[in-house]
C-alpha positions in Angstrom: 31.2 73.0 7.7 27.4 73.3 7.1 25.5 73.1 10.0 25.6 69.5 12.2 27.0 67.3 8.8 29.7 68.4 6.1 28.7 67.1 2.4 31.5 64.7 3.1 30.2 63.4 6.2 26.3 62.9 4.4 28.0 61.2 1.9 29.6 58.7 4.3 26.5 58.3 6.3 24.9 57.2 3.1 27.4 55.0 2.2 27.4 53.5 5.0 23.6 52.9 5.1 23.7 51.4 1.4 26.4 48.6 2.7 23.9 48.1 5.7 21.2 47.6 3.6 23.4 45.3 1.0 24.7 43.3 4.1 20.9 42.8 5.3 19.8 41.5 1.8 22.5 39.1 1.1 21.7 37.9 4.9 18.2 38.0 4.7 16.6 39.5 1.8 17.9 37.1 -1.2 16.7 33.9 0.8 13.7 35.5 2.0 11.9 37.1 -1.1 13.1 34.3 -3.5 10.5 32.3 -0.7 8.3 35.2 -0.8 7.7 34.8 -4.7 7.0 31.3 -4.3 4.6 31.3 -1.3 1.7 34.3 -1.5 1.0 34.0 2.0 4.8 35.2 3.1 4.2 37.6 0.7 1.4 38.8 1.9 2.7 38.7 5.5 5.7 40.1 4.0 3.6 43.2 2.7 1.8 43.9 6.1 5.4 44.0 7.8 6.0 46.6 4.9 2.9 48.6 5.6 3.8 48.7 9.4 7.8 49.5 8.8 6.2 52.8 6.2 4.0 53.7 9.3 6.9 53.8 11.9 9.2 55.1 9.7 6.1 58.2 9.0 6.7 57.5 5.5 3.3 59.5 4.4 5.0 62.3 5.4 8.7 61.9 4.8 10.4 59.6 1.8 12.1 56.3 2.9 15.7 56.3 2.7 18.5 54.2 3.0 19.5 56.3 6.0 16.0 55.6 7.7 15.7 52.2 6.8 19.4 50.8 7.9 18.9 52.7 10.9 14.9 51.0 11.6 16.6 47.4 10.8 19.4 47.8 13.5 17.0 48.7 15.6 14.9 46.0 15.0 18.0 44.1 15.3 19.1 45.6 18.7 15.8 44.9 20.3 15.4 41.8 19.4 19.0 40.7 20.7 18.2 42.4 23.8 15.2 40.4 24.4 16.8 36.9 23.6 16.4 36.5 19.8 19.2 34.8 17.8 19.7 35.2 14.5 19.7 31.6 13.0 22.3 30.1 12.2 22.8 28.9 8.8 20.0 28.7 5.8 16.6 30.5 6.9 13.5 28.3 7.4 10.9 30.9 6.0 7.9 28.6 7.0 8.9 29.2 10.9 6.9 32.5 12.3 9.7 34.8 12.8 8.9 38.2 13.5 12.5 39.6 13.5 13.2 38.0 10.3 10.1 39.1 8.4 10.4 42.7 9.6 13.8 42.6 8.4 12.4 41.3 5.2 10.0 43.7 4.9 13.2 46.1 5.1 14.8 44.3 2.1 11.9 44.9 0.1 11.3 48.5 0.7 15.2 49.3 0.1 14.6 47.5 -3.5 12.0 50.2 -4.1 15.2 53.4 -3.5 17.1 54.8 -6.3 19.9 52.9 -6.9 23.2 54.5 -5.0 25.0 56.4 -7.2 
């Protein structure tokens, strides 16, 4: 084994991450950029949430990856359970102000711009 992770267990991590990420957009991401494409101003909102996931994440310094991003949205996912948020139920009104939801969006459209798993 090479040091803390095997190839084997990299390769599962990022695996695992990808079918995050694919579980996120099919929740969140199809709904929510189709909406974005038709409205400029969720796009634009949608772009700021971007901006500020980049920042968290240090991305000036470090490349996005799946890895980083699946972990940031269960994060976002896990705070926002732990402060009373529930996810809603059903098709996604994108005209309500939802900062969980945009931020996860946000995420959706920053895993579009990764290399395609291989």
């Amino acid at each position: 084994m090479n040091g803390l992770f095997s190839n084997a267990a990299a390769r599962a991590a990022l695996r695992s991450a990808h079918a995050s990420l694919a579980d996120l957009t099919a929740a969140v991401g199809v709904s929510g950029l189709a909406a974005a494409q038709s409205s400029p101003g969720l796009m634009s909102v949608i772009d700021q949430h971007a901006a500020g996931v980049r920042d968290s994440l240090n991305a000036d310094t470090r490349p996005l990856t799946p890895i980083l991003l699946a972990a940031y949205a269960e994060g976002v996912r896990d705070a926002a359970f732990q402060h009373g948020w529930v996810a809603p139920d059903g098709e996604i009104d994108w005209t309500e102000n939802d900062w969980v939801l945009r931020r996860l969006l946000a995420v959706c459209e920053l895993a579009r711009t990764l290399p395609a798993p291989r």
